[in-house]
N, CA, C, O and CB atoms as a CASP TS submission, in Angstrom:
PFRMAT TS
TARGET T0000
AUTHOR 0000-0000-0000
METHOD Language model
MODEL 1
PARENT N/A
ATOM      1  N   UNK     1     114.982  89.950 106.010  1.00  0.00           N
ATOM      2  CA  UNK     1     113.770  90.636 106.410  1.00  0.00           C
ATOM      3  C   UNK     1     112.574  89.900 105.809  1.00  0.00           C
ATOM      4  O   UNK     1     112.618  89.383 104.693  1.00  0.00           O
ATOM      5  CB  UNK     1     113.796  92.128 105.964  1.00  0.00           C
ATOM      6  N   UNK     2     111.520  89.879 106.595  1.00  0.00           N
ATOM      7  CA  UNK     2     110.395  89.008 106.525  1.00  0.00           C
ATOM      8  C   UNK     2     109.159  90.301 105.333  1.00  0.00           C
ATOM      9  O   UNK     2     108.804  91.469 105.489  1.00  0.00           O
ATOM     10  CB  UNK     2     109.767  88.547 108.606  1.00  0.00           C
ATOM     11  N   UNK     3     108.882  89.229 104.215  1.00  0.00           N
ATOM     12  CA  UNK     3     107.709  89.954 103.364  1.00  0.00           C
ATOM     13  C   UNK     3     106.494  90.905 103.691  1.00  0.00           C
ATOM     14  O   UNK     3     106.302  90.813 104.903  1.00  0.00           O
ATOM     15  CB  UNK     3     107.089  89.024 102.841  1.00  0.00           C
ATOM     16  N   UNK     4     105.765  91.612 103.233  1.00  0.00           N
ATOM     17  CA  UNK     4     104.694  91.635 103.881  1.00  0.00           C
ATOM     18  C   UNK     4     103.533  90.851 103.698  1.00  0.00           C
ATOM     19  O   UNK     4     103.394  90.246 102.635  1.00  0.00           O
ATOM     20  CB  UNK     4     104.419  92.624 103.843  1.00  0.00           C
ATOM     21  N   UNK     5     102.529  90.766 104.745  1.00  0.00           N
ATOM     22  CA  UNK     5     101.575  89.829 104.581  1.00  0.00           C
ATOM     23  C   UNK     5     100.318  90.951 105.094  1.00  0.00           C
ATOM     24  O   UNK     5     100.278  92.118 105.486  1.00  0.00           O
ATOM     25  CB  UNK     5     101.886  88.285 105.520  1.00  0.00           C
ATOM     26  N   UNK     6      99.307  89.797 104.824  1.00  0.00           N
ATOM     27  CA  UNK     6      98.054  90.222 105.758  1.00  0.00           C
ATOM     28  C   UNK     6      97.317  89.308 106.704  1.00  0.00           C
ATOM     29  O   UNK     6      97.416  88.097 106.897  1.00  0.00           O
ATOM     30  CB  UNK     6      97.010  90.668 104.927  1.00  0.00           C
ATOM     31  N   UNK     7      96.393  90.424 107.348  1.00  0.00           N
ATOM     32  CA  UNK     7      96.008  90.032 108.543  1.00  0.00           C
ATOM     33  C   UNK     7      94.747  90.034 108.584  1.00  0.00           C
ATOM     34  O   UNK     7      94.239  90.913 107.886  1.00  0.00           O
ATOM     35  CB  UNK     7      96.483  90.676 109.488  1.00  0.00           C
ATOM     36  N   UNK     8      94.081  89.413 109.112  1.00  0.00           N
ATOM     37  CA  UNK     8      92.192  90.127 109.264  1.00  0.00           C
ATOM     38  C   UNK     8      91.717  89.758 110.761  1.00  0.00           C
ATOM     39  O   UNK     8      91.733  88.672 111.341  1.00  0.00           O
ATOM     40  CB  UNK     8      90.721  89.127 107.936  1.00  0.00           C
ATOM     41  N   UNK     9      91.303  90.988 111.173  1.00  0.00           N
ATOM     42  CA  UNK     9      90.151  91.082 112.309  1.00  0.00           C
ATOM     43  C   UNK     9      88.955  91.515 112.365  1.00  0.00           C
ATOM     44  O   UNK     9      88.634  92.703 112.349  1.00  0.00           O
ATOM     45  CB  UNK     9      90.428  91.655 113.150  1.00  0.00           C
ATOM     46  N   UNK    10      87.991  90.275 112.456  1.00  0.00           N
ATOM     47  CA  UNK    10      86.499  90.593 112.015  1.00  0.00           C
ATOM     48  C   UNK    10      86.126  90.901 110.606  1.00  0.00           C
ATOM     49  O   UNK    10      86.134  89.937 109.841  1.00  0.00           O
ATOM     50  CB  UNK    10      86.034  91.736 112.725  1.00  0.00           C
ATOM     51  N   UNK    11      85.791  92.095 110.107  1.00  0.00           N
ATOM     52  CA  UNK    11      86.096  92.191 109.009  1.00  0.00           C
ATOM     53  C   UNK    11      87.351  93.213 108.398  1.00  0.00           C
ATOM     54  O   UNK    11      87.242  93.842 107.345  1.00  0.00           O
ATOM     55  CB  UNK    11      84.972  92.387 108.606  1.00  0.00           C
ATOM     56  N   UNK    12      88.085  93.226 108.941  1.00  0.00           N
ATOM     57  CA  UNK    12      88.843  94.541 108.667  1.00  0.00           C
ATOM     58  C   UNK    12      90.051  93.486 108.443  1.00  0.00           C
ATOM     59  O   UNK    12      90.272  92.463 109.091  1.00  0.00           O
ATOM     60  CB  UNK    12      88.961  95.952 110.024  1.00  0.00           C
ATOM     61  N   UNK    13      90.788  94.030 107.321  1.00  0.00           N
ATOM     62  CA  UNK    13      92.034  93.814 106.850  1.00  0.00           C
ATOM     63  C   UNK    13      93.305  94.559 106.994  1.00  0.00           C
ATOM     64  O   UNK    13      93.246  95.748 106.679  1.00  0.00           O
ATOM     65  CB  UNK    13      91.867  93.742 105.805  1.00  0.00           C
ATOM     66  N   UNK    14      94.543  94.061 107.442  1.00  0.00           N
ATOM     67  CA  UNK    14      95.560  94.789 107.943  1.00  0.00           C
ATOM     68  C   UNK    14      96.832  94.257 107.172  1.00  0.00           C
ATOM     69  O   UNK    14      97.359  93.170 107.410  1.00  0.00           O
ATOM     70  CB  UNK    14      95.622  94.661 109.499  1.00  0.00           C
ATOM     71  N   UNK    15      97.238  95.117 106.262  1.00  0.00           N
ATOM     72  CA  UNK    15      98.709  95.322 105.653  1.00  0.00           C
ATOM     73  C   UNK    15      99.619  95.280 106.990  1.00  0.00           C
ATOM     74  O   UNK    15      99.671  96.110 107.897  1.00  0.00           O
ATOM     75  CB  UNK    15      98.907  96.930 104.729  1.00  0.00           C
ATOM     76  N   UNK    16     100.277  94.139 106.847  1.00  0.00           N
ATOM     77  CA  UNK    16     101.991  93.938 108.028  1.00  0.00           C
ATOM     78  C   UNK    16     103.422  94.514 106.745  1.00  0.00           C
ATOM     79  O   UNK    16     103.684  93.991 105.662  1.00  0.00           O
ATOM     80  CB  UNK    16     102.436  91.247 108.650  1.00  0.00           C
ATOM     81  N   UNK    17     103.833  95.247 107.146  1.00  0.00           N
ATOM     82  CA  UNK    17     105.154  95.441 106.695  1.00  0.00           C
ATOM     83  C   UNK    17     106.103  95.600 107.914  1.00  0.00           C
ATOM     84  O   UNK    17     106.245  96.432 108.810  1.00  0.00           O
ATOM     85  CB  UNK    17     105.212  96.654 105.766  1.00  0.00           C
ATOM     86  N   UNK    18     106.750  94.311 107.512  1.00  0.00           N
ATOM     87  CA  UNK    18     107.970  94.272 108.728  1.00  0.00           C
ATOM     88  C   UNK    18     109.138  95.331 108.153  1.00  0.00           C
ATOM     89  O   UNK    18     109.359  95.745 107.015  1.00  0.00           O
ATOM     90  CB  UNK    18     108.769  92.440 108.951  1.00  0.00           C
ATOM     91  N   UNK    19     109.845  95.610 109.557  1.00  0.00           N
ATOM     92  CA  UNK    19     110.681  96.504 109.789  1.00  0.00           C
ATOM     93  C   UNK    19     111.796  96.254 110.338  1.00  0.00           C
ATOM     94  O   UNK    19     112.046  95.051 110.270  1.00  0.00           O
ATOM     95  CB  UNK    19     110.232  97.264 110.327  1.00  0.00           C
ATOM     96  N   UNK    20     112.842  97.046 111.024  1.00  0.00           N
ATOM     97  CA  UNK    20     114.285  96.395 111.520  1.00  0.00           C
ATOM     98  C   UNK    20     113.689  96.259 113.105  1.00  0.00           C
ATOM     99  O   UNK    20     112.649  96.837 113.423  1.00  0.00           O
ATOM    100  CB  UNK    20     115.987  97.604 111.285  1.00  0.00           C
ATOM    101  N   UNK    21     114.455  95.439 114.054  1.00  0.00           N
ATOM    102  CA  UNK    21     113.444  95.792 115.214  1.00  0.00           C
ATOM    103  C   UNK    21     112.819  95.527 116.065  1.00  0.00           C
ATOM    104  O   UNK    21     112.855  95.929 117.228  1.00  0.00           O
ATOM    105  CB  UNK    21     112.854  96.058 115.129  1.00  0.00           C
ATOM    106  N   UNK    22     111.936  94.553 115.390  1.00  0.00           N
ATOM    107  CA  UNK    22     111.106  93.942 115.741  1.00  0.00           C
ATOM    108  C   UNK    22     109.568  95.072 115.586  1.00  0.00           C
ATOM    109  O   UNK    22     108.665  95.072 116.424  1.00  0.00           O
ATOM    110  CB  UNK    22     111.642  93.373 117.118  1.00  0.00           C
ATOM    111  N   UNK    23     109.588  96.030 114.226  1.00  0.00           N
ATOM    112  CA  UNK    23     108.881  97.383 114.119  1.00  0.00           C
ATOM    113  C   UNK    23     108.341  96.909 112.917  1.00  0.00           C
ATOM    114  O   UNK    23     108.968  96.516 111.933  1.00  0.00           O
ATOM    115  CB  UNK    23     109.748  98.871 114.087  1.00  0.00           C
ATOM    116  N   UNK    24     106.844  96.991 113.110  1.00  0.00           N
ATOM    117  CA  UNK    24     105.844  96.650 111.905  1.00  0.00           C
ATOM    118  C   UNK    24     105.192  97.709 111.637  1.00  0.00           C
ATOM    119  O   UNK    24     104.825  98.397 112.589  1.00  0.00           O
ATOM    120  CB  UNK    24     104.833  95.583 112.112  1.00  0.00           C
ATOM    121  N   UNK    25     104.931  98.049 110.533  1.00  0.00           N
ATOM    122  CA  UNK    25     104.008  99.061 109.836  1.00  0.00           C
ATOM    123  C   UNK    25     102.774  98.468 109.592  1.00  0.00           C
ATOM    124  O   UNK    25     102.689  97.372 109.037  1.00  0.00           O
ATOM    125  CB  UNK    25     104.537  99.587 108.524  1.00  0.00           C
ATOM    126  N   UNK    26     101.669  99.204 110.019  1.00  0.00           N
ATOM    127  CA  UNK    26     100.278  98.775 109.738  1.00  0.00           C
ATOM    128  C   UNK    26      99.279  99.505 108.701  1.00  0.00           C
ATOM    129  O   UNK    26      98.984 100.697 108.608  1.00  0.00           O
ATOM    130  CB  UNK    26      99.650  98.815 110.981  1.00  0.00           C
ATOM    131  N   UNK    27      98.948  98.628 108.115  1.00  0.00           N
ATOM    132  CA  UNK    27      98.017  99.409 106.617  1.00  0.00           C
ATOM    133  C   UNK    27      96.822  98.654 107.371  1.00  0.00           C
ATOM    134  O   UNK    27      96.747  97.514 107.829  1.00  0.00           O
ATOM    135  CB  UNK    27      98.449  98.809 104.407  1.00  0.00           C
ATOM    136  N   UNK    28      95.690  99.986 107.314  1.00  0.00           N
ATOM    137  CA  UNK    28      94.732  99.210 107.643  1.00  0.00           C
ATOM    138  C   UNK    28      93.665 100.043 106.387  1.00  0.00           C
ATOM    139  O   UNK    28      93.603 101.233 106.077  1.00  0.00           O
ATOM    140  CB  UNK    28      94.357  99.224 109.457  1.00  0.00           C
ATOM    141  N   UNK    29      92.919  98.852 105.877  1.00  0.00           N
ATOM    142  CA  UNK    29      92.420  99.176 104.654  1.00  0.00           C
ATOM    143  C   UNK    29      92.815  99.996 103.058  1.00  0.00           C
ATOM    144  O   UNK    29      92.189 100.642 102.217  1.00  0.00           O
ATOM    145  CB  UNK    29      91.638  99.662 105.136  1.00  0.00           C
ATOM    146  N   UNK    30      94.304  99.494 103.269  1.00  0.00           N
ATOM    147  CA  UNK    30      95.355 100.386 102.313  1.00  0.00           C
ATOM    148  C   UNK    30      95.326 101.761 102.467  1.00  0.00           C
ATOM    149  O   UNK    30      95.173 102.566 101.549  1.00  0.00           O
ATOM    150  CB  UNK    30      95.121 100.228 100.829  1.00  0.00           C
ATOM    151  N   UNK    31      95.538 102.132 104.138  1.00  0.00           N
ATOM    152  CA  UNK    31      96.074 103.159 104.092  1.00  0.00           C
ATOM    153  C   UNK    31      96.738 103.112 105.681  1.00  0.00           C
ATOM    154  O   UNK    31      96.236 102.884 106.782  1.00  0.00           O
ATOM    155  CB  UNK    31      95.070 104.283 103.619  1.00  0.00           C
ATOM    156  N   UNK    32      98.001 103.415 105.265  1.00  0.00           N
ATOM    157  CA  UNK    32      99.165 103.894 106.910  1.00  0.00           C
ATOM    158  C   UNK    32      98.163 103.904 107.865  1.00  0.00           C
ATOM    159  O   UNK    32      97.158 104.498 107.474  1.00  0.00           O
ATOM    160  CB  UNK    32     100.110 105.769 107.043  1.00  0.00           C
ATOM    161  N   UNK    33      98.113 103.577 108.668  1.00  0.00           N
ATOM    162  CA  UNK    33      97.466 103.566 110.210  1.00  0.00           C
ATOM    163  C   UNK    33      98.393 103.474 111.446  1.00  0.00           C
ATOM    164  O   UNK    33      98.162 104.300 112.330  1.00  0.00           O
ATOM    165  CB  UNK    33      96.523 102.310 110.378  1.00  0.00           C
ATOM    166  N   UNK    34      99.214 102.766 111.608  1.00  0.00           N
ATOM    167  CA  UNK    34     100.107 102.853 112.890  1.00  0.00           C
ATOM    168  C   UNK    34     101.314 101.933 112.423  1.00  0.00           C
ATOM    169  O   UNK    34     101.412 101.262 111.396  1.00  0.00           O
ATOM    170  CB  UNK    34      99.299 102.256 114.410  1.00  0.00           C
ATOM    171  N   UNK    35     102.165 102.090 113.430  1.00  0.00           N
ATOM    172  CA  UNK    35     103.592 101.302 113.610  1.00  0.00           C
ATOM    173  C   UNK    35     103.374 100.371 114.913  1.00  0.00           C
ATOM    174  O   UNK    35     102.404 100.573 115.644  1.00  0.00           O
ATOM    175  CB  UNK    35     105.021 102.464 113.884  1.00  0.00           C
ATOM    176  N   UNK    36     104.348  99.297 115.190  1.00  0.00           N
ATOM    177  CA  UNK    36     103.739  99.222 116.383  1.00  0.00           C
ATOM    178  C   UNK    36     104.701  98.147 116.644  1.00  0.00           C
ATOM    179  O   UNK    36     104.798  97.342 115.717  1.00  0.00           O
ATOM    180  CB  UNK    36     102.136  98.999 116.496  1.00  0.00           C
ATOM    181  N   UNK    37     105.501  97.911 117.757  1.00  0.00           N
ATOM    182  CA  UNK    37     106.762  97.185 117.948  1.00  0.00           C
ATOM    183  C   UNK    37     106.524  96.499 119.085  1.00  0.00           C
ATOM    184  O   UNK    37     105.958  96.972 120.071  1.00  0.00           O
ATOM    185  CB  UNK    37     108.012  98.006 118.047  1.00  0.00           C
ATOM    186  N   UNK    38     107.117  94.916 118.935  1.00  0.00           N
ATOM    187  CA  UNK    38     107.159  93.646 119.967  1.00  0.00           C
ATOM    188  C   UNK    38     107.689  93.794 121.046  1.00  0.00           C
ATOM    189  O   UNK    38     108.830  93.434 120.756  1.00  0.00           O
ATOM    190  CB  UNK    38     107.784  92.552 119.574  1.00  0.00           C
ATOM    191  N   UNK    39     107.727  94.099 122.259  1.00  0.00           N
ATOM    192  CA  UNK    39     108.228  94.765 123.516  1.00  0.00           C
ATOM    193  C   UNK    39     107.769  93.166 123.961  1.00  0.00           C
ATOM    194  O   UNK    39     106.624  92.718 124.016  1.00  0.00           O
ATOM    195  CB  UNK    39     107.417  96.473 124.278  1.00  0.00           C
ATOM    196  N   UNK    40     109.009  92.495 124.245  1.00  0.00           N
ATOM    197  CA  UNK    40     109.229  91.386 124.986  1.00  0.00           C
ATOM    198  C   UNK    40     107.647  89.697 124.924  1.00  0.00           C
ATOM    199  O   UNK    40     107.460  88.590 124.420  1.00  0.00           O
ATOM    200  CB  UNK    40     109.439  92.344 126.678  1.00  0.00           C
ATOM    201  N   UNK    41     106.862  90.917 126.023  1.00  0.00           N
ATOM    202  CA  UNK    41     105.504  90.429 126.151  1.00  0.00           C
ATOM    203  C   UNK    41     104.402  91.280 125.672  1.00  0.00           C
ATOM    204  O   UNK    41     103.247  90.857 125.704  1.00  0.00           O
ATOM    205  CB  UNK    41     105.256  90.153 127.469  1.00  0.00           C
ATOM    206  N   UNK    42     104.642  92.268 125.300  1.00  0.00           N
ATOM    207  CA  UNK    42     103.769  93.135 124.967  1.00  0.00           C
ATOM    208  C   UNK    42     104.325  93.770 123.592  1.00  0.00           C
ATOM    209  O   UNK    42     105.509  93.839 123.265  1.00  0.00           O
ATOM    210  CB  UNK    42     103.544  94.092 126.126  1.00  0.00           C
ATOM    211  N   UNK    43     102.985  94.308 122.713  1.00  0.00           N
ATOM    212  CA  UNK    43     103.014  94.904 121.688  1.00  0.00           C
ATOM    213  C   UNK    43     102.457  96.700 122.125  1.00  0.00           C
ATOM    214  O   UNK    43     101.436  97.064 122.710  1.00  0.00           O
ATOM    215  CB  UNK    43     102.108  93.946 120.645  1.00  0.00           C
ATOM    216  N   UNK    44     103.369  97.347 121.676  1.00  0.00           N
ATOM    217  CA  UNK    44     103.694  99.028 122.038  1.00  0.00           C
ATOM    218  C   UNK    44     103.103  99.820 120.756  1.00  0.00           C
ATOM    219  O   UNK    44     103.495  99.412 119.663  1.00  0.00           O
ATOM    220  CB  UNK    44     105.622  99.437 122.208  1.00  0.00           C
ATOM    221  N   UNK    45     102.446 100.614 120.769  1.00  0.00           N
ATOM    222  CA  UNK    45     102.216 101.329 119.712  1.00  0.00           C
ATOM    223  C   UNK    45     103.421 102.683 119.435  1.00  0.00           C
ATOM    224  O   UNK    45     103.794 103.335 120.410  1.00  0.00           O
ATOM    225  CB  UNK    45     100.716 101.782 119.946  1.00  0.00           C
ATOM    226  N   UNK    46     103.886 102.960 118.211  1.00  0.00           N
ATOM    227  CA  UNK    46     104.876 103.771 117.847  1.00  0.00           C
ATOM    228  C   UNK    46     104.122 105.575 117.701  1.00  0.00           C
ATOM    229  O   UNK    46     103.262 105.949 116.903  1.00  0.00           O
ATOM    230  CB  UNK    46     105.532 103.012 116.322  1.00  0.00           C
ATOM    231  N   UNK    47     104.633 106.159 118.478  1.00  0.00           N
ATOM    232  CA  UNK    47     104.708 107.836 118.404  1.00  0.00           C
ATOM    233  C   UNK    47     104.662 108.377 116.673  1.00  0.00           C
ATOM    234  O   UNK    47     105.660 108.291 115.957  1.00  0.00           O
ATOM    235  CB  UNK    47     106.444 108.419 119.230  1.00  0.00           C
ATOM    236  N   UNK    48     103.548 108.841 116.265  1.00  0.00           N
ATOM    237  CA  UNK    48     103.875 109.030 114.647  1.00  0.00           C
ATOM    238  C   UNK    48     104.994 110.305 114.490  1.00  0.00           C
ATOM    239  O   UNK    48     105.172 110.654 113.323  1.00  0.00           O
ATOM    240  CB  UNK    48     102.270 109.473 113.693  1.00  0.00           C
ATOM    241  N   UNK    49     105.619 110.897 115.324  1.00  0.00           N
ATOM    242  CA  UNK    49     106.035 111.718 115.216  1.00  0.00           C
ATOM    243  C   UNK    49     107.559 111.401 115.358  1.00  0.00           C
ATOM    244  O   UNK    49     108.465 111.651 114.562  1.00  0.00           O
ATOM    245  CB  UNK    49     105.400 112.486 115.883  1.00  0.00           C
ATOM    246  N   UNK    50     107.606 110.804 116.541  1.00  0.00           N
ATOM    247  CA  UNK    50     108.538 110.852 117.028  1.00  0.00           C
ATOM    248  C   UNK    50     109.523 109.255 117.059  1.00  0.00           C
ATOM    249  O   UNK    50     110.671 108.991 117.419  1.00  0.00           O
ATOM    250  CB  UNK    50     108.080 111.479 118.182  1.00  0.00           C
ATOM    251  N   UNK    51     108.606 108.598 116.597  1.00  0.00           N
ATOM    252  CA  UNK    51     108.800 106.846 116.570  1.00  0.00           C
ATOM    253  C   UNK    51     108.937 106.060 117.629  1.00  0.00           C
ATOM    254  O   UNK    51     109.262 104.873 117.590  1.00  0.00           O
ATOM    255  CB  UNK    51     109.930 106.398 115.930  1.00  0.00           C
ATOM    256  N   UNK    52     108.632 106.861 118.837  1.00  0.00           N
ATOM    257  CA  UNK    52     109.032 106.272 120.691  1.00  0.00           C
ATOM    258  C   UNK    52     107.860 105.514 120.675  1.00  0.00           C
ATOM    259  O   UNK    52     106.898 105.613 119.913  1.00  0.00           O
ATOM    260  CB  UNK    52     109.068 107.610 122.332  1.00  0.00           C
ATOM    261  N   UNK    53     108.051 104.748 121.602  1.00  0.00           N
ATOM    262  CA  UNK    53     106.699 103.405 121.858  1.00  0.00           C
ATOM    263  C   UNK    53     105.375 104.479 123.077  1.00  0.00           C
ATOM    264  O   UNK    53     105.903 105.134 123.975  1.00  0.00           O
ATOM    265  CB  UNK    53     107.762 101.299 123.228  1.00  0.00           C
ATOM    266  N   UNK    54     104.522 104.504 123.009  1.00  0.00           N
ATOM    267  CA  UNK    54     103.598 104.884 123.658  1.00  0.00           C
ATOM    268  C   UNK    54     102.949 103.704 124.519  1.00  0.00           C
ATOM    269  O   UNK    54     102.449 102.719 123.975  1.00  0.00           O
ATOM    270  CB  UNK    54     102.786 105.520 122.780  1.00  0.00           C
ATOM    271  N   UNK    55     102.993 103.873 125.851  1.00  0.00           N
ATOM    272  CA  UNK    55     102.499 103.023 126.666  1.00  0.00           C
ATOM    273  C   UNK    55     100.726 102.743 127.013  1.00  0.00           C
ATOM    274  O   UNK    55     100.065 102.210 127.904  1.00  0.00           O
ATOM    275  CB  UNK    55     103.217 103.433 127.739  1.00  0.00           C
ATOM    276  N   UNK    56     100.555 103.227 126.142  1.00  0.00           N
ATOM    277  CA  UNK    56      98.756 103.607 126.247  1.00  0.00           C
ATOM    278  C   UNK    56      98.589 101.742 125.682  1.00  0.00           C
ATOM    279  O   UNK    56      99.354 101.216 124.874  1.00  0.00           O
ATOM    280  CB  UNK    56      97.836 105.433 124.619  1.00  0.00           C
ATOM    281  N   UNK    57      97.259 100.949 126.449  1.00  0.00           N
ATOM    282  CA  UNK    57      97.151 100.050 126.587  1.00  0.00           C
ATOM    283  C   UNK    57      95.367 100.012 125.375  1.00  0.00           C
ATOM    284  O   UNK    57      94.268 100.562 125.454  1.00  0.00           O
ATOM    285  CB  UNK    57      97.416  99.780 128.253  1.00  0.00           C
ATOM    286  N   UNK    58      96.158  98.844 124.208  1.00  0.00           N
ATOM    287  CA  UNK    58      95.047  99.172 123.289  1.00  0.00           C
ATOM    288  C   UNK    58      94.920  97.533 122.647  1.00  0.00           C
ATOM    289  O   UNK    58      95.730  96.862 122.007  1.00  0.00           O
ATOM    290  CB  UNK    58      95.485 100.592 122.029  1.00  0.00           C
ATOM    291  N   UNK    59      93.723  97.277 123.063  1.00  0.00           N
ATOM    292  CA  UNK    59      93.072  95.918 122.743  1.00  0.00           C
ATOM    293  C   UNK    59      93.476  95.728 120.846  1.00  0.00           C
ATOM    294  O   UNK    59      93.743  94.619 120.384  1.00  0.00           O
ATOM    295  CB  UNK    59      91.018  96.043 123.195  1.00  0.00           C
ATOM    296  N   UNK    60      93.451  96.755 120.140  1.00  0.00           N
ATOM    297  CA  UNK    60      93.478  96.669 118.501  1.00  0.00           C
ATOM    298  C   UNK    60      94.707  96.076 118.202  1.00  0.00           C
ATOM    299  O   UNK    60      94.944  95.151 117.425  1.00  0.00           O
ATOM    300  CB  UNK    60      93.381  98.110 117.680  1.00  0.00           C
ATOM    301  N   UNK    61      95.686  96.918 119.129  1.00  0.00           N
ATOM    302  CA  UNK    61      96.672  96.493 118.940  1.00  0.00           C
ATOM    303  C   UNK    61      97.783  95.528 119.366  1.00  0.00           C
ATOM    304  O   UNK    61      98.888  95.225 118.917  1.00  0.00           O
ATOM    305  CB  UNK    61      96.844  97.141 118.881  1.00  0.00           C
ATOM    306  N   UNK    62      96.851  95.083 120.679  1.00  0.00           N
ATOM    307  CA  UNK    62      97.164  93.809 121.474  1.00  0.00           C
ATOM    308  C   UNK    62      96.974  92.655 119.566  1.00  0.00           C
ATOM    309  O   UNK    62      97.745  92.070 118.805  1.00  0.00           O
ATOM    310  CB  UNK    62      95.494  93.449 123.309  1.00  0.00           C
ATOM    311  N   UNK    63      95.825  92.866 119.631  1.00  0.00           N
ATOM    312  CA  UNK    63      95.138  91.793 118.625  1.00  0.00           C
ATOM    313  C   UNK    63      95.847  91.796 117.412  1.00  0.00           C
ATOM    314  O   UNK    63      96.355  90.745 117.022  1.00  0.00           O
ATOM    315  CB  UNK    63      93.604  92.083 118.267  1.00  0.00           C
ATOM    316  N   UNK    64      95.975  93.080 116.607  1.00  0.00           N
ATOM    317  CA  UNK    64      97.454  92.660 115.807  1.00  0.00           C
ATOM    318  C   UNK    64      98.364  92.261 115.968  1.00  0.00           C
ATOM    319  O   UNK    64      98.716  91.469 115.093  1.00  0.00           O
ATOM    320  CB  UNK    64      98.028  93.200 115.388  1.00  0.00           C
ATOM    321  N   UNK    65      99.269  92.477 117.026  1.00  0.00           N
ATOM    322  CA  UNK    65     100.356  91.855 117.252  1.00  0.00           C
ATOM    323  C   UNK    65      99.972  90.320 117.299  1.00  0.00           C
ATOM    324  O   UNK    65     100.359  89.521 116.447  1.00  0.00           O
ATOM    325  CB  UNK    65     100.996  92.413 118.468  1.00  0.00           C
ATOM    326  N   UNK    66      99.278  90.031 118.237  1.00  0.00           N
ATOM    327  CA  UNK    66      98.825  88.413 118.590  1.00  0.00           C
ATOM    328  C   UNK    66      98.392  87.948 116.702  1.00  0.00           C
ATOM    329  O   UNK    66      98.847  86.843 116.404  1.00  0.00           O
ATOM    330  CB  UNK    66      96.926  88.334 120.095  1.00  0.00           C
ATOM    331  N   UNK    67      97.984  88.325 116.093  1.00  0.00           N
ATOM    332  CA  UNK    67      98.039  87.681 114.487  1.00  0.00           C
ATOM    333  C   UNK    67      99.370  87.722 113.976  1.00  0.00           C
ATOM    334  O   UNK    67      99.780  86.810 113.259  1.00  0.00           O
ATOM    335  CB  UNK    67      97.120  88.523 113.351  1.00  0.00           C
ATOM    336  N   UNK    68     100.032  88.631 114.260  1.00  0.00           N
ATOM    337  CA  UNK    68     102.137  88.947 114.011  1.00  0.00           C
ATOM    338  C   UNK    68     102.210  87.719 114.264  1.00  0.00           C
ATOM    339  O   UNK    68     102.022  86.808 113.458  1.00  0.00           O
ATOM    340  CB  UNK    68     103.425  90.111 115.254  1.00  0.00           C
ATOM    341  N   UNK    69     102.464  87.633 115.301  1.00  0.00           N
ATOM    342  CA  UNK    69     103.378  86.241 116.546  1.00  0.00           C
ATOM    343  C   UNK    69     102.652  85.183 115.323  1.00  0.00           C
ATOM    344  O   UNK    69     103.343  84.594 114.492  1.00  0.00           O
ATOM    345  CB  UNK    69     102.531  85.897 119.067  1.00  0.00           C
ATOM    346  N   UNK    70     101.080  85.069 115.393  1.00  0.00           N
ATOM    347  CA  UNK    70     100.718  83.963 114.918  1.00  0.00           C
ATOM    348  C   UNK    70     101.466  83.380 113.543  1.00  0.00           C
ATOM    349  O   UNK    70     101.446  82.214 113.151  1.00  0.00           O
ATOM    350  CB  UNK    70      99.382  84.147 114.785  1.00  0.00           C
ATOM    351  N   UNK    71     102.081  84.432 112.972  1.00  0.00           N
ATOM    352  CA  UNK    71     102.167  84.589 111.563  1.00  0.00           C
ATOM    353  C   UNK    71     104.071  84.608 111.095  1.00  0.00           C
ATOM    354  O   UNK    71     104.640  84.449 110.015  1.00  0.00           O
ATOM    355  CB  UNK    71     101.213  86.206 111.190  1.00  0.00           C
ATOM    356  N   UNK    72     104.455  84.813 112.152  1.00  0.00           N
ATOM    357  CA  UNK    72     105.788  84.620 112.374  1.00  0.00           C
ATOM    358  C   UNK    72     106.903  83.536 112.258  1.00  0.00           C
ATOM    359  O   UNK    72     108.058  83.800 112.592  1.00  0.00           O
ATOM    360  CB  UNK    72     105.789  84.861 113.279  1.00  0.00           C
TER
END
């Protein structure tokens, strides 16, 4: 399993904690903010409840993932 690292967009800083999966945990400004898992070509945001991928289409999290991959 891969360490955690960080990330930055613009000015905002993002805690990566990898997961089993292909399922990353996101700290954004040291605090839990989302999960959010590699779906082939696309990055899915995780259900906080329920852990299912939500299909809702979100530029933030396009852009984290695309720093993941970069960082991979």
């Amino acid at each position: 399993m891969q360490e955690p690292f960080d990330i930055t967009l613009g000015n905002v800083t993002y805690s990566v904690f990898p997961e089993e999966d292909e399922v990353f945990t996101i700290f954004k400004e040291g605090v839990e903010y989302i999960k959010i898992q590699r779906d082939e070509t696309h990055w899915l945001k995780l259900d906080d409840e329920t852990d299912l991928p939500t299909f809702d289409e979100s530029e933030e999290v396009n852009a984290i993932g695309a720093e993941i991959a970069k960082s991979l």
